[in-house]
C-alpha atoms as a printed R data frame, in Angstrom:
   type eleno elety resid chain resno      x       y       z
1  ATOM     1    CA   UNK     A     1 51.604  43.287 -30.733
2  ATOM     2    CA   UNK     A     2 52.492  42.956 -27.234
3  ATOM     3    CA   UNK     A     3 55.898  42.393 -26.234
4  ATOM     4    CA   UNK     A     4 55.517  41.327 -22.525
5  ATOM     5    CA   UNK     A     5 55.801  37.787 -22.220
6  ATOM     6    CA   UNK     A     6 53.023  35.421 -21.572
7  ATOM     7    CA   UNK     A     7 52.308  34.293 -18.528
8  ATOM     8    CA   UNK     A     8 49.398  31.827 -19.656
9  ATOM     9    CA   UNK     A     9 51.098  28.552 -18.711
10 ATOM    10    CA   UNK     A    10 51.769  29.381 -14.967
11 ATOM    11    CA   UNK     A    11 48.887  30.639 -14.352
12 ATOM    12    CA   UNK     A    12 46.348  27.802 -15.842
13 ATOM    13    CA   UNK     A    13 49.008  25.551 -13.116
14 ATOM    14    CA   UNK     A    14 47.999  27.490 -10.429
15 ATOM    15    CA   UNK     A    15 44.126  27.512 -11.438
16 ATOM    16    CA   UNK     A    16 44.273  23.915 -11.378
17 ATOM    17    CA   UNK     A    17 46.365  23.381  -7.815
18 ATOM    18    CA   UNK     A    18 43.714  25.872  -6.473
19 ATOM    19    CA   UNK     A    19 40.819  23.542  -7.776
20 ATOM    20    CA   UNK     A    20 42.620  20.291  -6.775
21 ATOM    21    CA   UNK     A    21 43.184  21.905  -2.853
22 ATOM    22    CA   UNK     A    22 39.463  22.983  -2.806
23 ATOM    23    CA   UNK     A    23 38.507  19.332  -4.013
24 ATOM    24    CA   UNK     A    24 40.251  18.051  -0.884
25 ATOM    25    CA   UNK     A    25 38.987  20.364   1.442
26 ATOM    26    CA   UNK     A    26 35.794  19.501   0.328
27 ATOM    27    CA   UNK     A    27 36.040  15.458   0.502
28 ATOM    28    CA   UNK     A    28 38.162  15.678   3.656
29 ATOM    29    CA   UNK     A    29 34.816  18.079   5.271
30 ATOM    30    CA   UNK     A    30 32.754  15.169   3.857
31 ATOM    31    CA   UNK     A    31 34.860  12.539   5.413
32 ATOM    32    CA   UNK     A    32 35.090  14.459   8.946
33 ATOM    33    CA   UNK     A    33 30.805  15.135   8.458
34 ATOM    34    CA   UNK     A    34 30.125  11.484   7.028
35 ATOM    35    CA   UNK     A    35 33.328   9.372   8.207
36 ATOM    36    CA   UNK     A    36 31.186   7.286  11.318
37 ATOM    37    CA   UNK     A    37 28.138   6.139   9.093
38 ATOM    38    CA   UNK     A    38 30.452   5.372   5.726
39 ATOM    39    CA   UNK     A    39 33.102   3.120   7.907
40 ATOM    40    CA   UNK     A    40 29.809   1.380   9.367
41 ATOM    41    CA   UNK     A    41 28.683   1.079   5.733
42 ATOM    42    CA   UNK     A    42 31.467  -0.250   4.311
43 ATOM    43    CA   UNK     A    43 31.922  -2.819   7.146
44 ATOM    44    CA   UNK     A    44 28.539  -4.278   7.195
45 ATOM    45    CA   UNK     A    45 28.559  -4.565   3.284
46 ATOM    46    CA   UNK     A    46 32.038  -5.973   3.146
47 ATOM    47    CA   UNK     A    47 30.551  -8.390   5.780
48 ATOM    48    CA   UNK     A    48 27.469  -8.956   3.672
49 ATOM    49    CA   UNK     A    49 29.664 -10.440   0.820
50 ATOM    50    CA   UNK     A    50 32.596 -12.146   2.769
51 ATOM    51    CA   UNK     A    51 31.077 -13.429   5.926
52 ATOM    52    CA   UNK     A    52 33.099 -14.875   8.495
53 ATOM    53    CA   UNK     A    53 33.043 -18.711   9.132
């Protein structure tokens, strides 16, 4: 039996921050790459179901 004590809980906290940062990093790269032709989506399908009178 080990008497150190366990470090288990801190370190599954800092797994997930590391997997939440890389999840930004990731959609903010796709945002910077994509963020032109998405607005240009968005605002001809928004104007596609609420035209303007």
């Amino acid at each position: 039996m080990s008497r150190l004590p366990s470090n288990r809980g801190r370190q599954s906290f800092i797994e997930y921050a590391l997997i939440i940062i890389l999840f930004a990093i990731v959609m903010l790269a796709i945002l910077l790459i994509l963020g032109d032709d998405l607005r240009t989506f968005i605002n001809d399908l928004l104007q596609a179901w609420f035209p303007v009178r």
